[in-house]
C-alpha positions in Angstrom: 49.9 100.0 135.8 51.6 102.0 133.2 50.3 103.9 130.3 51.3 101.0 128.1 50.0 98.1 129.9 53.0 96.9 132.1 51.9 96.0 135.3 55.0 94.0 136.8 58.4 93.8 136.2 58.0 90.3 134.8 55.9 91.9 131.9 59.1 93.6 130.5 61.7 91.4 128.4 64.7 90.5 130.0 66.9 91.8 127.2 67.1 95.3 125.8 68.4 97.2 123.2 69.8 100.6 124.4 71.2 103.5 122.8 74.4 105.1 124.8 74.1 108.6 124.8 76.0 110.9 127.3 73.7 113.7 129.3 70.7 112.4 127.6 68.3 111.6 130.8 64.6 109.9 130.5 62.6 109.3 133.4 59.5 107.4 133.1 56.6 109.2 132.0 58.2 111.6 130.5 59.5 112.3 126.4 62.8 112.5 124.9 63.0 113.1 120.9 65.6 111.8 119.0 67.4 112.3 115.6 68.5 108.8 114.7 70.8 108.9 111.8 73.9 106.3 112.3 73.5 103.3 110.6 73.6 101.0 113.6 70.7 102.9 115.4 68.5 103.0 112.1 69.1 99.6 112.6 68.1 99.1 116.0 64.9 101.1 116.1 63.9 99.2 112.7 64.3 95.9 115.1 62.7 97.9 117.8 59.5 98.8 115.2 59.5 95.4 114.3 59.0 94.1 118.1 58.2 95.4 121.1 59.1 99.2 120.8 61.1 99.5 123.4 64.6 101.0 123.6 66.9 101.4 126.8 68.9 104.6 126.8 71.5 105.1 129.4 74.8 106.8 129.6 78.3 106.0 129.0 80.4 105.1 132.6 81.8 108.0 133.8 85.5 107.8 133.6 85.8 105.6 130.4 88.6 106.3 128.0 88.9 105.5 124.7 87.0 102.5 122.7 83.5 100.9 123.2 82.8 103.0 126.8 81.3 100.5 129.4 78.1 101.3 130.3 76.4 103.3 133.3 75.0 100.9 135.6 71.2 102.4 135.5 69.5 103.6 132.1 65.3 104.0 131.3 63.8 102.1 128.7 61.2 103.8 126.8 59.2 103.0 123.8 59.0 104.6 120.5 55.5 106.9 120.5 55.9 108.6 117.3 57.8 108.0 114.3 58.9 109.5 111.4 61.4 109.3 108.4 63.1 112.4 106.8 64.3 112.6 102.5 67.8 111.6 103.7 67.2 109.0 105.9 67.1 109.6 109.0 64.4 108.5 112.1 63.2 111.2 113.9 61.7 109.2 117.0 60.2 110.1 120.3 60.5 107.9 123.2 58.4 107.9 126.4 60.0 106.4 129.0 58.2 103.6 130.9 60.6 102.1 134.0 64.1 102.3 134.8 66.6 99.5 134.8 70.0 98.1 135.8 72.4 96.3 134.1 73.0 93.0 135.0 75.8 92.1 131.8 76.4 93.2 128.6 75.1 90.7 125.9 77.6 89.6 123.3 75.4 89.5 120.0 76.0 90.3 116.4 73.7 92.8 116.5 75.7 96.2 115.3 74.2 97.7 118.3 74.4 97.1 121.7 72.1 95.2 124.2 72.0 94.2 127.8 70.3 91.8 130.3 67.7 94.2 132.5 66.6 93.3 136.1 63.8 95.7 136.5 63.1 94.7 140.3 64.4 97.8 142.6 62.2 100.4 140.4 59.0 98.7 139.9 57.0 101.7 141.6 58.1 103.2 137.8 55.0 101.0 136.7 52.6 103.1 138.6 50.6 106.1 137.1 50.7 107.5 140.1 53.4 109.9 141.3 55.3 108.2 143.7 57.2 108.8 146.7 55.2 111.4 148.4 54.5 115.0 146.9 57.8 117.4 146.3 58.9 120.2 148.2 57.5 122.8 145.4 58.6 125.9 147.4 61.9 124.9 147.6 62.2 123.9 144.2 60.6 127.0 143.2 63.5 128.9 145.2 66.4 126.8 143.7 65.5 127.1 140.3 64.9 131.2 140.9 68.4 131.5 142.0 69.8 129.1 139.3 67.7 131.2 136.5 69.1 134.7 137.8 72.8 133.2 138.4 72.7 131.5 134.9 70.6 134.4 132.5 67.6 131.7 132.2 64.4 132.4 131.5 61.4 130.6 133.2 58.0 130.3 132.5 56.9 130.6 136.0 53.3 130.3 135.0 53.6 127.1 133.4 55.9 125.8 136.2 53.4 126.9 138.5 50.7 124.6 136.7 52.9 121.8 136.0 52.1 118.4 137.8 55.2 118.0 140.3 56.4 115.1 138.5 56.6 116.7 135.2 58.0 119.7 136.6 61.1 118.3 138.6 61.9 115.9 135.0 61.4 118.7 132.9 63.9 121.0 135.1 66.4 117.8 135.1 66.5 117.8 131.1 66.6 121.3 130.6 69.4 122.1 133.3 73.2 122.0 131.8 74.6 119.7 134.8 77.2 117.3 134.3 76.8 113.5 133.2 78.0 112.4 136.6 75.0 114.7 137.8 72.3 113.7 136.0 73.5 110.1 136.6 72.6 111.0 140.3 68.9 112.7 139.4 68.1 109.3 137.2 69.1 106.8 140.2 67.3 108.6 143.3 64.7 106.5 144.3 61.2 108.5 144.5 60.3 111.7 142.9 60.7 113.7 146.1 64.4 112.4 146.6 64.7 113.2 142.9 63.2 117.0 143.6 65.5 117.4 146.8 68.7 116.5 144.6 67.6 118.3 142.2 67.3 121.7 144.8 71.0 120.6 145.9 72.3 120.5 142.4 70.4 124.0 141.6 71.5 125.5 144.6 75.1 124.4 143.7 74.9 125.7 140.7 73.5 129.0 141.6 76.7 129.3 143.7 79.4 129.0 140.9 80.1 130.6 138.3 79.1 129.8 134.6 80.9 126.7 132.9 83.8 129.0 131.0 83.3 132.0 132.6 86.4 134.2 133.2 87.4 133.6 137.5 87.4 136.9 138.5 
């Protein structure tokens, strides 16, 4: 059962809001902050406040050109866990994410912001507390991201990484990592932790190889 009392799919609603944001990634169980100031998403997280605190965010499709981007076909819905309002009126929120979704259809509503039908069915084991799939490859994370860090000029806490429940560490590492939206599109959708961690290796390894985004080719 989650943190927040959903035990089955059936216990989330079958419609959303969601909030389209491009290399923004939340997995469930982890945070993502937000700075809420266009008028349309003040709207929806007032609606959200107002029901069941839940808001989907997922990214554009890749590929889109210009006008109202579809939508990528798997997003996280999270609900709001703190919230507060600044002097010029904007929501600084903080989601945590609870399960992942795909997107059946767009609904067409008058809302100014945008909503879909969820089917929650291929990641119920996002319910659980429990980290699922089988424990990660830690040493081979722990290499990837050492290469990445010297390639890039990063700077790692190793002690904290070294402390950090696998789980936490391989979502953390997704978030902070600069990869591209096509890429963290691919870290969202694997299907258990551990294939998450072993893309994630891939991708860092990758990574490691190449040079910087905008560096000079020698």
């Amino acid at each position: 059962m989650s943190a927040f009392g959903y035990r089955k799919p059936e216990d989330l609603p079958a419609a959303i809001p969601v909030f389209p944001l491009t290399g923004a990634l939340l997995f469930p169980r982890s945070t993502l902050p937000l700075n809420i100031f266009e008028p349309r998403y003040l709207n929806m997280v007032d609606d959200a406040l107002a029901g069941e605190r839940l808001i989907g965010m997922i990214q554009p499709a890749l590929g889109e050109g210009d006008g109202q981007p579809a939508l990528a076909d798997v997003g996280c819905v999270g609900r709001i866990t703190s919230f507060a309002e600044t002097d010029d009126g904007r929501y600084l929120i903080t989601l945590t994410g609870v399960a992942r979704f795909k997107v059946l259809r767009e609904l067409d509503l008058r809302t100014p912001y945008r909503k879909v039908e969820a089917d929650w069915t291929a990641f119920s084991m996002d319910l659980s507390q429990r980290e699922f799939g089988g424990a990660i490859d830690r040493d081979a994370l722990a290499r990837a991201l050492r290469l990445y860090a010297e390639a890039r000029g990063f700077q790692i806490d190793w002690d904290a990484a070294g402390e950090a429940p696998g789980e936490m560490l391989v979502n953390a590492v997704c978030s902070a990592c600069p990869f591209d939206p096509q890429e963290k599109q691919l870290l969202l959708e694997a299907d258990t932790i551990a294939d998450r961690c072993d893309t994630l290796v891939a991708l860092l390894e990758l990574g490691a190889a190449e040079p910087p985004r905008g560096a000079p080719l020698q």
